[in-house]
Backbone as JSON Lines, residues from 0, in Angstrom:
{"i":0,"aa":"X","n":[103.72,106.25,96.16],"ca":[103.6,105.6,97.43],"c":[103.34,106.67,98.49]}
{"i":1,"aa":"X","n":[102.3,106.46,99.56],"ca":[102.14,107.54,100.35],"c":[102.2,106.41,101.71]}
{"i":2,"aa":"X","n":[103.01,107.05,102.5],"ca":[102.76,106.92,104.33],"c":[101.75,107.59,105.03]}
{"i":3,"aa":"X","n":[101.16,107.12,105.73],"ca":[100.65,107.46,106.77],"c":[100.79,106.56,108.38]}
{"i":4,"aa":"X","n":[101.14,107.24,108.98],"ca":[101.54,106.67,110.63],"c":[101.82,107.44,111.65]}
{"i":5,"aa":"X","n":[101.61,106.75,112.45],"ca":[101.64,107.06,113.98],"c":[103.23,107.17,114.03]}
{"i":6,"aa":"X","n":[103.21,108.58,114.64],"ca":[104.85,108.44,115.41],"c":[105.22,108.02,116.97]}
{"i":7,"aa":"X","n":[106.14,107.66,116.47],"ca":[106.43,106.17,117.99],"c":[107.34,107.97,118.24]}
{"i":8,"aa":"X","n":[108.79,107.73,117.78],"ca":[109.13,108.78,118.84],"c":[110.36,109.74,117.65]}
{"i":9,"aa":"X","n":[110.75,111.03,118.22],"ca":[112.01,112.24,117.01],"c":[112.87,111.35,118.08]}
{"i":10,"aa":"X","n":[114.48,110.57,117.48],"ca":[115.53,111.26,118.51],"c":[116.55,111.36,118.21]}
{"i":11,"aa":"X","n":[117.78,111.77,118.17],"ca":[119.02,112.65,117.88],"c":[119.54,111.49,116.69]}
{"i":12,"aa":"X","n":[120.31,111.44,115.95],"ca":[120.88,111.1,114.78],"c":[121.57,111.53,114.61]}
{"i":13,"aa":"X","n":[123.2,110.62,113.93],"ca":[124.14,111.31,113.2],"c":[123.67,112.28,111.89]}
{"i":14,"aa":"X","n":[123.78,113.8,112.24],"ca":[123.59,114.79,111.3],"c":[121.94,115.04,111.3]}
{"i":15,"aa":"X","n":[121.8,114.81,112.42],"ca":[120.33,115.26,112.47],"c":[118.86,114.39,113.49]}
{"i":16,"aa":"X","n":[118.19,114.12,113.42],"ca":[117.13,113.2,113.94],"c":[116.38,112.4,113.02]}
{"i":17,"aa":"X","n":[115.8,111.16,113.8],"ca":[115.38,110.28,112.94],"c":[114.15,110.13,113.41]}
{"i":18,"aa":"X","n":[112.82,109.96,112.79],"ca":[111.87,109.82,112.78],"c":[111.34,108.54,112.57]}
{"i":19,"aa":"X","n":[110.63,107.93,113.81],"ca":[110.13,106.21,113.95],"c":[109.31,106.48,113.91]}
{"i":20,"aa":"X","n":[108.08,105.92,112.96],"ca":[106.31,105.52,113.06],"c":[106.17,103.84,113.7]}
{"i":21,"aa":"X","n":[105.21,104.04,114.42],"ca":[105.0,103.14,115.41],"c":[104.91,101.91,114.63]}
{"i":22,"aa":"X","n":[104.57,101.29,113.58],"ca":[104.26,100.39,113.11],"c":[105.52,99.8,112.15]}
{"i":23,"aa":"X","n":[106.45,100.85,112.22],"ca":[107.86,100.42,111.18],"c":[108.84,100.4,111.71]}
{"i":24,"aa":"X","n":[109.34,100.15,112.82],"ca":[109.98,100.37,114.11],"c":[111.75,99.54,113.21]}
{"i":25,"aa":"X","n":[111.68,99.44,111.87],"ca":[112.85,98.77,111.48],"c":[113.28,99.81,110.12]}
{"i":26,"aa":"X","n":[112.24,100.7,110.58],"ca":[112.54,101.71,109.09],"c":[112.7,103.08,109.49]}
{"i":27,"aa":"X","n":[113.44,103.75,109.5],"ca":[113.44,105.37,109.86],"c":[113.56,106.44,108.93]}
{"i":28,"aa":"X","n":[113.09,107.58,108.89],"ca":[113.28,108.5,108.44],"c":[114.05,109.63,108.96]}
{"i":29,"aa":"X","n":[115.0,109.95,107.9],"ca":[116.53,110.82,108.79],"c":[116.16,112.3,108.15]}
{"i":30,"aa":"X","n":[115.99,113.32,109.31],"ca":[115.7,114.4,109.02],"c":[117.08,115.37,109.05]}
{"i":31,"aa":"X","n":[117.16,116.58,108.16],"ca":[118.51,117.05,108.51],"c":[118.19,117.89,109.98]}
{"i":32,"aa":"X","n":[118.97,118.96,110.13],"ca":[118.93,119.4,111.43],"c":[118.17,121.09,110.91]}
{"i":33,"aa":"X","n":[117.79,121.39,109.83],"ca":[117.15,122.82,109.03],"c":[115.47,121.73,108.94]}
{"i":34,"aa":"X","n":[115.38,120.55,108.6],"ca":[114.39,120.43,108.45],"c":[113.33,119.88,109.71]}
{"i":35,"aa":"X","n":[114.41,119.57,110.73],"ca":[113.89,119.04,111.98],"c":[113.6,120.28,113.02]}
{"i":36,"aa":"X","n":[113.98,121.61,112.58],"ca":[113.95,122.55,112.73],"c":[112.54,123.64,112.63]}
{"i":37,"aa":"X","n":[112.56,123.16,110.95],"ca":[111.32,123.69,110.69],"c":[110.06,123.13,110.84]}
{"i":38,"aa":"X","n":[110.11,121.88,111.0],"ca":[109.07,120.94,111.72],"c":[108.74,121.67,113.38]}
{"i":39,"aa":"X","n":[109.87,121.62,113.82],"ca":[109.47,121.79,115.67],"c":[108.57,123.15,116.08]}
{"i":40,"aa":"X","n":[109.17,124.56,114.84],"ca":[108.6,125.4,114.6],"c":[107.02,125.6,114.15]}
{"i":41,"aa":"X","n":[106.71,125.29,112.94],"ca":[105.57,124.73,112.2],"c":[104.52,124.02,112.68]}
{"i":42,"aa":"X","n":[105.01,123.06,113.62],"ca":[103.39,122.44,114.15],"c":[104.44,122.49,115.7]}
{"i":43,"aa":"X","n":[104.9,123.24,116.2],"ca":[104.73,123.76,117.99],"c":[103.94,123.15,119.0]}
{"i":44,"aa":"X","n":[102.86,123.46,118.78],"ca":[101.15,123.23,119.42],"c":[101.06,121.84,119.18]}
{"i":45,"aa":"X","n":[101.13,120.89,117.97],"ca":[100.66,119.81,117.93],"c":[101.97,118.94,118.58]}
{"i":46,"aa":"X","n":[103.13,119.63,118.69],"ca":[104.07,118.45,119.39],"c":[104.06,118.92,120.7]}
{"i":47,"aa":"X","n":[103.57,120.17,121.34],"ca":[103.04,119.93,122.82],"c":[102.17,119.28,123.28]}
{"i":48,"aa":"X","n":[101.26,118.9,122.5],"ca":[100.09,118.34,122.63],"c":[100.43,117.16,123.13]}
{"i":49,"aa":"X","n":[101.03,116.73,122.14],"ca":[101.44,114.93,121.87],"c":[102.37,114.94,122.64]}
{"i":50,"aa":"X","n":[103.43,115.63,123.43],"ca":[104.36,114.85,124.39],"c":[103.49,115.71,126.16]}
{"i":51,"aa":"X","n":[102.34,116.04,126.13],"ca":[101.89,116.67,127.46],"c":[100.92,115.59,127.93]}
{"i":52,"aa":"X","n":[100.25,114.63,126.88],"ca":[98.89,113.77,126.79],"c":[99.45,112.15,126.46]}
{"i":53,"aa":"X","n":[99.5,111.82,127.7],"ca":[100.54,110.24,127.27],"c":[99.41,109.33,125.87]}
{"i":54,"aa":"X","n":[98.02,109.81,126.43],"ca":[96.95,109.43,125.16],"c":[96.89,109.51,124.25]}
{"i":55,"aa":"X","n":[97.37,110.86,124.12],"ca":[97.27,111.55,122.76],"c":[98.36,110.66,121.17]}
{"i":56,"aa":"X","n":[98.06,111.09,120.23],"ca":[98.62,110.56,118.66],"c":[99.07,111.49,118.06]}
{"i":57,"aa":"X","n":[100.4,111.54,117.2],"ca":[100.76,112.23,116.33],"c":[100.83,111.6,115.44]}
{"i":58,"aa":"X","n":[100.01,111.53,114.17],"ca":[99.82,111.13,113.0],"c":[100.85,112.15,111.97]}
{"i":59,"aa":"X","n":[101.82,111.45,111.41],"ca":[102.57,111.97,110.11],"c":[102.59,111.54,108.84]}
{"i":60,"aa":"X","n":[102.76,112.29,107.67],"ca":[102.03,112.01,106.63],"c":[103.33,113.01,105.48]}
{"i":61,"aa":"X","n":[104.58,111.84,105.3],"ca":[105.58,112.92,104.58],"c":[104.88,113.28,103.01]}
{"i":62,"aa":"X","n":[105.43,114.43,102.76],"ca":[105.15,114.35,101.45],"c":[105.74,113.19,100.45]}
{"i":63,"aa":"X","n":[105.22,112.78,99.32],"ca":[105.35,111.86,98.25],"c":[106.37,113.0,97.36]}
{"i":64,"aa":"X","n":[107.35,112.37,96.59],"ca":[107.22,113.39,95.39],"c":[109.52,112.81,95.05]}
């Protein structure tokens, strides 16, 4: 099974943050606080992008496996 979606919005979570795609707004993905970490690091540039450009899309795509 693979996802692909638009992220609605990261925000704080017990033991970490949870990740909403715009279209599943009843399903979340719970990140720990090492991996929400290495995300913010890793694509920097593309989450300035996306919270500087009210237009703009962040498309996420977890790994399968």
């Amino acid at each position: 099974m693979i996802l692909v979606g638009e992220v609605k919005e990261f925000s704080p979570a017990r033991g970490g943050h949870k990740l909403i795609v715009k279209h599943m707004p009843g399903f979340v993905f719970l990140l720990d606080e090492s991996l929400h970490r290495r995300l913010q690091t890793r694509f920097e540039t593309e989450m300035a992008l996306w919270s500087a450009d009210e237009a703009s899309h962040l498309v996420a795509m977890p790994p399968s496996g």
